[in-house]
Backbone bond lengths (Angstrom), bond angles and torsions (degrees), N, CA, C in turn:
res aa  C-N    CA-C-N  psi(-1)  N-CA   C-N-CA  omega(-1)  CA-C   N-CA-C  phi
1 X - - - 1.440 - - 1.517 109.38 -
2 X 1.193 114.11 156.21 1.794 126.36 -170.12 2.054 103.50 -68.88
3 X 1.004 94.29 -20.53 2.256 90.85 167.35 1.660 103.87 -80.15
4 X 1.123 114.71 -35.96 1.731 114.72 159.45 1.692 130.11 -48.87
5 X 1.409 97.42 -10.30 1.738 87.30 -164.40 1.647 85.51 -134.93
6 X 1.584 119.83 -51.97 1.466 121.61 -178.63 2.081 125.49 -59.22
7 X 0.529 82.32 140.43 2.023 82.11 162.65 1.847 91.40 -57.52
8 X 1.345 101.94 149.38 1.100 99.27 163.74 1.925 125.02 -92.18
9 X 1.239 105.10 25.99 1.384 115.90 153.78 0.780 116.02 -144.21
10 X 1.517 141.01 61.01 1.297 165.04 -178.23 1.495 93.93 -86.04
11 X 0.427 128.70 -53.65 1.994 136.42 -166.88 1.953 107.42 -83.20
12 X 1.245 92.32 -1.60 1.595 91.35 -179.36 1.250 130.37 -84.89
13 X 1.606 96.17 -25.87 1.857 128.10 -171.21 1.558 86.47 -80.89
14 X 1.438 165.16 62.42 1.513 154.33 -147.83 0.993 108.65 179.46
15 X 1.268 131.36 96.79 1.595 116.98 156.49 1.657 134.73 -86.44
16 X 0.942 98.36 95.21 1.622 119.41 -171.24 1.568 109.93 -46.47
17 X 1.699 111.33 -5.09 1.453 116.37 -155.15 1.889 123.03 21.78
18 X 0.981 119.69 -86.69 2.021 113.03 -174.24 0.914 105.52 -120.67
19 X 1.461 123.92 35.54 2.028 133.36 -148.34 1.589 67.90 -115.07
20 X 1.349 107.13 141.72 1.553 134.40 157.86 1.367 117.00 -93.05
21 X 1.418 115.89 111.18 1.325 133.69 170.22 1.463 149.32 -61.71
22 X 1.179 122.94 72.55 1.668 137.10 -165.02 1.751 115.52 -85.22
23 X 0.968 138.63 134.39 1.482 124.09 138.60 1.242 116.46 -112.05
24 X 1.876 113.72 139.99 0.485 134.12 -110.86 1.826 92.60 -139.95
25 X 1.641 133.96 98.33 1.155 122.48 -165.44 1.677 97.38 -97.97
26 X 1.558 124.25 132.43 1.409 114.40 169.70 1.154 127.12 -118.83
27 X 1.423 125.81 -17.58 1.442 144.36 -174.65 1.541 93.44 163.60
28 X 1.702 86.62 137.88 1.792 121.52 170.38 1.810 100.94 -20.72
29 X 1.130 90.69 -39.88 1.781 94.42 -179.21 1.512 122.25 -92.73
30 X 1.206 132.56 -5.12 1.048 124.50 -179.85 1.583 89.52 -139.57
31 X 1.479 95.10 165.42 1.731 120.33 176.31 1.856 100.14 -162.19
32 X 1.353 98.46 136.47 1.230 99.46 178.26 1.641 109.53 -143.29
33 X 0.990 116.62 156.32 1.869 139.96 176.07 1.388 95.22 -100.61
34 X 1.607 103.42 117.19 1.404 120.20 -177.87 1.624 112.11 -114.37
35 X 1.683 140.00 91.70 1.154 111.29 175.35 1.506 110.08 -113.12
36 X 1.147 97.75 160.12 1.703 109.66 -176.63 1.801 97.21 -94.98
37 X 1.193 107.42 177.75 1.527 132.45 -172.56 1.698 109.65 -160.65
38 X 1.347 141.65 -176.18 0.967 127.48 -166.88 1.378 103.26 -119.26
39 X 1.392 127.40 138.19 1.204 116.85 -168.59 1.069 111.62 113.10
40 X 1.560 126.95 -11.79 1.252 117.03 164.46 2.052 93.32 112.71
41 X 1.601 110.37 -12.34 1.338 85.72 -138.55 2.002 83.77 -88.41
42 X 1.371 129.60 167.03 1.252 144.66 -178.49 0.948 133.57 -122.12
43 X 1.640 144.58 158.96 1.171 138.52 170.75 1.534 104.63 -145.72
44 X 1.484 95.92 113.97 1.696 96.50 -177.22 2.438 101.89 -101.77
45 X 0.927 104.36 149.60 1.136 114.71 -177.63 1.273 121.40 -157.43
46 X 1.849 118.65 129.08 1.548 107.37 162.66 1.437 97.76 -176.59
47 X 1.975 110.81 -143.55 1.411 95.14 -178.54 1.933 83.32 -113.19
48 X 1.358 104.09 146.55 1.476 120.11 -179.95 1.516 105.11 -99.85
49 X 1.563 92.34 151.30 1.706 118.75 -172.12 1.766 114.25 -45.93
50 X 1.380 94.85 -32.56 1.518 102.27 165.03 1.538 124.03 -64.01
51 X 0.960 129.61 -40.63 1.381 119.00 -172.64 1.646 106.16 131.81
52 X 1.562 112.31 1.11 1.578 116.28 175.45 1.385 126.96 -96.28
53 X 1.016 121.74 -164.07 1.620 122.45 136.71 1.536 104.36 -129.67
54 X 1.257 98.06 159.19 1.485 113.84 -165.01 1.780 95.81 -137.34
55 X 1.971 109.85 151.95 1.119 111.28 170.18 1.488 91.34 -134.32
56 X 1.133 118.18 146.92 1.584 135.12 170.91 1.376 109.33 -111.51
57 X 1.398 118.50 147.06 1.415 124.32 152.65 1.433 106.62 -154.31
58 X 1.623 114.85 123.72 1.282 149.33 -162.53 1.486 117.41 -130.26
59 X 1.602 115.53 114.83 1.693 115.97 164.65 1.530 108.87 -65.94
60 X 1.198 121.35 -33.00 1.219 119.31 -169.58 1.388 117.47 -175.73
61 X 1.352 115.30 128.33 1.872 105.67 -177.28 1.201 134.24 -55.51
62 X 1.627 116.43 3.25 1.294 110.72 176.73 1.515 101.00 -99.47
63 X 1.322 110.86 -0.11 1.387 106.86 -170.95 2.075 117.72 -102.76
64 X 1.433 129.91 -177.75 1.330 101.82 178.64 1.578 108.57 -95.50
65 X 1.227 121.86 158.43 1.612 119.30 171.64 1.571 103.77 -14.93
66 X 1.222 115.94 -174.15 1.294 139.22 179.96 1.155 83.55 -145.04
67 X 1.453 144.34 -58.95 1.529 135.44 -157.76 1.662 97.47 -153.80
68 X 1.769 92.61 132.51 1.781 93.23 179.02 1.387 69.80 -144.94
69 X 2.174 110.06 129.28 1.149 133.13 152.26 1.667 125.83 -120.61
70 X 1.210 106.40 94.28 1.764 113.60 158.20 1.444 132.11 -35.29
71 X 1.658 110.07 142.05 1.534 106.80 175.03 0.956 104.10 -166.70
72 X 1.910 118.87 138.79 1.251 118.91 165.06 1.586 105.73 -87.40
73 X 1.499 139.22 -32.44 1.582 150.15 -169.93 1.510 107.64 -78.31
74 X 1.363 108.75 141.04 1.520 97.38 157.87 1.699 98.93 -73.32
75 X 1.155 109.46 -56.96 1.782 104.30 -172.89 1.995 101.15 -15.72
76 X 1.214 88.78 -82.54 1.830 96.98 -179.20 1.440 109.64 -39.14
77 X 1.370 115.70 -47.27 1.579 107.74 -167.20 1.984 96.47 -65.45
78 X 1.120 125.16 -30.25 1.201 125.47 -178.09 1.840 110.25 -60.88
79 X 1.171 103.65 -59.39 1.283 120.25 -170.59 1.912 107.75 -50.46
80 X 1.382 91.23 -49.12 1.779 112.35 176.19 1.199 118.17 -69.82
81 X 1.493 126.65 -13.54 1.583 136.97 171.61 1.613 79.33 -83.51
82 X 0.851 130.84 -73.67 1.613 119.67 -157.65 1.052 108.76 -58.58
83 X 1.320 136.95 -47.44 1.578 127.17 -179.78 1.600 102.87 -50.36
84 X 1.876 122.06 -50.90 1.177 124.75 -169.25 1.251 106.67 -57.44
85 X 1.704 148.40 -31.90 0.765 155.76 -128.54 1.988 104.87 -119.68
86 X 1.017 98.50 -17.40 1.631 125.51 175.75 1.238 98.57 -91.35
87 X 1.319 149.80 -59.01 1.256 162.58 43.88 2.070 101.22 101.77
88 X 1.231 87.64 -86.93 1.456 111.51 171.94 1.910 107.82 -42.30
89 X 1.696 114.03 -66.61 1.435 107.77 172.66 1.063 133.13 -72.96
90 X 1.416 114.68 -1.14 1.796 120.51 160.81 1.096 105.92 -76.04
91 X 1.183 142.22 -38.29 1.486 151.79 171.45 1.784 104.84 -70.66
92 X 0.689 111.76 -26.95 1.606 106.09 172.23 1.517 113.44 -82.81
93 X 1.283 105.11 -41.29 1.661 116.68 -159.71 1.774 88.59 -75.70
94 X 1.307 109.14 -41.76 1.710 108.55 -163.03 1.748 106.52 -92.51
95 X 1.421 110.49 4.23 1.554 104.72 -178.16 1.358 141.75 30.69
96 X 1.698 96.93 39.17 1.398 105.20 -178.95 1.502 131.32 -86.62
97 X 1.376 119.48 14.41 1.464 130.25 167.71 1.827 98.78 -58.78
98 X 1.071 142.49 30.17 1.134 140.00 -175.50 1.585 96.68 -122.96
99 X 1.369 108.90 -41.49 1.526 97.75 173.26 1.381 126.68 -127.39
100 X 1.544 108.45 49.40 1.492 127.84 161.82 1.431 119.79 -53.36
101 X 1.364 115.90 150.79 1.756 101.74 160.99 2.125 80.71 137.35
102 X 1.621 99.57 -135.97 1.550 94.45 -176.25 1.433 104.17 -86.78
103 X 1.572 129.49 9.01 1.633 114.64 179.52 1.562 97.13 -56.59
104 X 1.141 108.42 -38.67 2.143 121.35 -141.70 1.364 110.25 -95.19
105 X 1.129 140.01 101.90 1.739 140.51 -175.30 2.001 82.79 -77.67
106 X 1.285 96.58 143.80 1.765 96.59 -179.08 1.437 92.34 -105.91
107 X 1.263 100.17 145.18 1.688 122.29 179.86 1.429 108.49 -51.07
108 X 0.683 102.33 171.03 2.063 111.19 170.95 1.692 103.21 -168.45
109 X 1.147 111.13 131.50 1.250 139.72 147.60 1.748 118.51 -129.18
110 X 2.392 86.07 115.22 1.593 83.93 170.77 1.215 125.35 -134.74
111 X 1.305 136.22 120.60 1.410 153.08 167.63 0.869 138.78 -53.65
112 X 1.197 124.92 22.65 1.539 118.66 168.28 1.446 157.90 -123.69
């Protein structure tokens, strides 16, 4: 589980700004930090069943990521929450969940 691999205030250094805060249990092997934003838009985060950490950012589940970032480090997974998190208010400020789908190639950052 993600208290196994993180500091247990790993998530404290973050400003989520008006993002609603969930965790998120999925299997013995994974644990993830789920916050919402308005608009549908999301940010899923934690350590994955594989052996990574992973960051998501999604307008909506029928739609593809907007941003999927990989990591084997917490260092990196830290660094990559903040980019994602920068990430998140460009997407708010520019309100582009209106034209998701094949307009949008989704970002990728991968680490490993």
């Amino acid at each position: 589980m993600i208290q196994e691999f993180l500091p247990h205030d790993f998530w404290n250094q973050f400003d989520f700004s008006d993002g609603e805060i969930h965790f998120m249990y999925t299997s013995p092997e994974e644990d993830l930090l789920f916050v919402t934003y308005p608009d549908r838009l999301s940010l899923d985060a934690g350590y994955l069943y594989d052996g990574t950490f992973g960051i998501y950012i999604s307008w909506d589940n029928n739609c593809p990521p907007v941003a999927r970032y990989v990591c084997k480090t917490i260092e990196d997974f830290a660094e990559l929450m903040q980019i994602a998190l920068e990430q998140i208010q460009t997407e708010l400020e520019q309100r582009r969940f209106s034209y998701y789908g094949e307009l949008w190639k989704t970002i990728e950052i991968i680490r490993l």
